[in-house]
C-alpha positions as CSV (number, residue, x, y, z in Angstrom):
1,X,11.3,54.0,-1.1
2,X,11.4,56.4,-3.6
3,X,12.0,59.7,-3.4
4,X,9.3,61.8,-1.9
5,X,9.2,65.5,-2.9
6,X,10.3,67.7,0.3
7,X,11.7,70.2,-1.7
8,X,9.8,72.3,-3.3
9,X,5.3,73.0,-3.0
10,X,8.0,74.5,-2.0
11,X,7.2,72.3,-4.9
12,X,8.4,69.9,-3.1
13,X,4.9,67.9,-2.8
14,X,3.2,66.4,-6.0
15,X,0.5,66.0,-6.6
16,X,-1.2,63.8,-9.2
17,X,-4.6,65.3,-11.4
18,X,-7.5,63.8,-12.7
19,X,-10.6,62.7,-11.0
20,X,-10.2,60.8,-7.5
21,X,-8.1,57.8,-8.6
22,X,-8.0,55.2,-6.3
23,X,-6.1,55.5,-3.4
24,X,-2.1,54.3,-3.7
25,X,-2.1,52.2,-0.3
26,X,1.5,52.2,-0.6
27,X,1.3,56.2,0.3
28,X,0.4,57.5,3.9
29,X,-1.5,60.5,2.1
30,X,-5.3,59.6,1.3
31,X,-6.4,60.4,-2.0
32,X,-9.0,63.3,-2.3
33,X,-9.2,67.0,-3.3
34,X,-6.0,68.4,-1.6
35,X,-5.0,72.4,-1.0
36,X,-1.2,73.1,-0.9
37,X,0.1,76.8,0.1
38,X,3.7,77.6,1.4
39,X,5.4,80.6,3.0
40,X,8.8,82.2,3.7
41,X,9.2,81.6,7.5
42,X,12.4,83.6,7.8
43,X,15.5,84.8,6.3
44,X,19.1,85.3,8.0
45,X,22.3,86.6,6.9
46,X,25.1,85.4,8.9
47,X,23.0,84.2,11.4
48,X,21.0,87.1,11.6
49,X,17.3,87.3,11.7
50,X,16.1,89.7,8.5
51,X,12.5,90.9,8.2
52,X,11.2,88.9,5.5
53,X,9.8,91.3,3.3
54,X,14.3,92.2,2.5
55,X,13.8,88.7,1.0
56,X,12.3,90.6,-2.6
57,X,15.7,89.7,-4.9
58,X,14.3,85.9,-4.2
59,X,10.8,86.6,-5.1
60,X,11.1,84.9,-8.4
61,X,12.8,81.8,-6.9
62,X,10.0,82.2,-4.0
63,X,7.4,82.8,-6.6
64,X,5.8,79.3,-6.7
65,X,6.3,78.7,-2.9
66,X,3.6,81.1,-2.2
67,X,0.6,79.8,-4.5
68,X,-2.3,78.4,-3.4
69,X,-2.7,75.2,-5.5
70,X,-6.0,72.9,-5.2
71,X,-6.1,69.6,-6.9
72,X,-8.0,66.2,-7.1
73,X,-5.4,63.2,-6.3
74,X,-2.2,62.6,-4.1
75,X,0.9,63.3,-2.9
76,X,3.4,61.4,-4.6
77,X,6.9,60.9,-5.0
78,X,9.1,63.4,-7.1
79,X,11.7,61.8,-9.2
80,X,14.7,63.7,-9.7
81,X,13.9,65.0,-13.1
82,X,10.5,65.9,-12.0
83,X,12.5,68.0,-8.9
84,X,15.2,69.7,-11.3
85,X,12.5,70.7,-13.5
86,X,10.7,72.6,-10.7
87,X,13.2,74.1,-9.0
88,X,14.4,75.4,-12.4
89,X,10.9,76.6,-12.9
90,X,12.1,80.4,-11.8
91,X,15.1,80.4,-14.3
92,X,17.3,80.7,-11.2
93,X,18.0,77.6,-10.5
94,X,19.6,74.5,-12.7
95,X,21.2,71.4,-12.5
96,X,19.1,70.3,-9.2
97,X,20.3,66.8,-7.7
98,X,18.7,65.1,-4.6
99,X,22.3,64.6,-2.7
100,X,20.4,62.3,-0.1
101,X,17.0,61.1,1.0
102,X,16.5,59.7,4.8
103,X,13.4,57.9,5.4
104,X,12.1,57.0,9.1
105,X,8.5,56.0,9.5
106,X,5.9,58.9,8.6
107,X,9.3,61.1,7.7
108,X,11.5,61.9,4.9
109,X,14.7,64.2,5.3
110,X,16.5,64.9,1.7
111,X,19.3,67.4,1.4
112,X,19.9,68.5,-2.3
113,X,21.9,71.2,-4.6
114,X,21.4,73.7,-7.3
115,X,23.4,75.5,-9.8
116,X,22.9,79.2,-9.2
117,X,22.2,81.4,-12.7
118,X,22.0,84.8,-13.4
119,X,22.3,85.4,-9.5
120,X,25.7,88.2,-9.1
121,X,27.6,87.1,-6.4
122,X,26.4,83.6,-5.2
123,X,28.8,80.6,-5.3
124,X,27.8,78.6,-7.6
125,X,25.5,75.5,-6.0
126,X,22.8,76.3,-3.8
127,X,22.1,74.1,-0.7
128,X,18.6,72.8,0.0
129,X,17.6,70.8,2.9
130,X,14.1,69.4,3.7
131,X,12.4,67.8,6.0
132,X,8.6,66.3,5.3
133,X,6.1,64.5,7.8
134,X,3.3,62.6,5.9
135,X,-0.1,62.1,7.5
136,X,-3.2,60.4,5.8
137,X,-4.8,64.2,5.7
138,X,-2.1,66.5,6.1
139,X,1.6,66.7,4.5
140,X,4.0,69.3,6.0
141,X,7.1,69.8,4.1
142,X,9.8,72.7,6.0
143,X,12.9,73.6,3.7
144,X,16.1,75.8,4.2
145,X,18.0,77.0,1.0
146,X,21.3,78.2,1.7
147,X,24.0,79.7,-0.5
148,X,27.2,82.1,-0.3
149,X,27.1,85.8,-2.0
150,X,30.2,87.2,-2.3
151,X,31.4,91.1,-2.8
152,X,34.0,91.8,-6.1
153,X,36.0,92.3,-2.2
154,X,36.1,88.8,-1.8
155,X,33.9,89.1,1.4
156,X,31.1,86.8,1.8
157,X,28.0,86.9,3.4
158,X,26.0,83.2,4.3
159,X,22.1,83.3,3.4
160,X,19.5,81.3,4.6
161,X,15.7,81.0,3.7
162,X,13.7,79.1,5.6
163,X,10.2,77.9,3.9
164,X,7.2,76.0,5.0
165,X,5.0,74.4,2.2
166,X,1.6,72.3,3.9
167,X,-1.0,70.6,2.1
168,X,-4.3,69.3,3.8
169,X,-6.7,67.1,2.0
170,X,-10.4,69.1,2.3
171,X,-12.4,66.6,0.7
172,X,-13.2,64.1,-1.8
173,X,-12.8,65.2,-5.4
């Protein structure tokens, strides 16, 4: 199977425009009018839990987690260009590679890595690991990004943002 976007609505899910095309039988997802949204969940820093709102220095990676997007078509799979080029959307991100994709019935597990830019401190590939469950109404994709900031000190301090992107088909187009 291909490789199914669980990275990033988070834009991890596709999805295909342009009237209802007829449906892809060989995706669980129905074709139809579809509404995506997604949300930071949480944030720890060393395994501690952070209020999310001390999560701003990420807003512009975070930026196109948090829209509401509507369109008329599927969920589809995401090649790996298709991926890079999203997750490099914010400028903060580059070179993206899916490291791995796990499929097991309805889910798909993918872990993945970015090149960090103009982000002071953070070792140089970010880690991204998804998990998505496909339903014939209702995709739900959950991500953690991970990465390593470092002080001039040396010291380093071990981020994780959790996300949760779902999409729900609403109705024919």
């Amino acid at each position: 199977m291909d490789r199914f976007a669980t990275l990033a609505l988070l834009p991890i899910v596709a999805l295909v425009a342009c009237g209802q095309p007829a449906d892809d039988q060989a995706t669980i997802p129905v074709s139809g009018k579809w509404q995506g949204s997604g949300e930071l969940t949480s944030l720890s820093v060393n395994g501690v839990s952070m209020d999310t709102s001390n999560a701003a220095q990420f807003n512009d990676m975070l930026a196109n987690i948090q829209q509401v997007n509507e369109i008329c078509g599927e969920p589809k799979n995401m090649s790996e260009a298709e991926f890079a080029q999203q997750m490099g959307g914010s400028g903060k991100l580059t070179d993206c590679t899916i490291d791995s994709t796990q499929t097991n019935g309805n889910r798909i597990i993918e872990k993945a890595s970015c090149k960090a830019v103009d982000m002071p401190g953070v070792d140089e590939r970010v880690i991204i690991a998804g998990e998505t469950v496909l339903k014939p109404e209702n995709v739900v994709s959950d991500m953690v990004m991970s990465m390593v900031i470092r002080k001039p000190s040396g010291e380093g301090a071990v981020i994780k943002l959790k996300m949760r992107s779902n999409m729900k088909r609403i109705g024919d187009c």
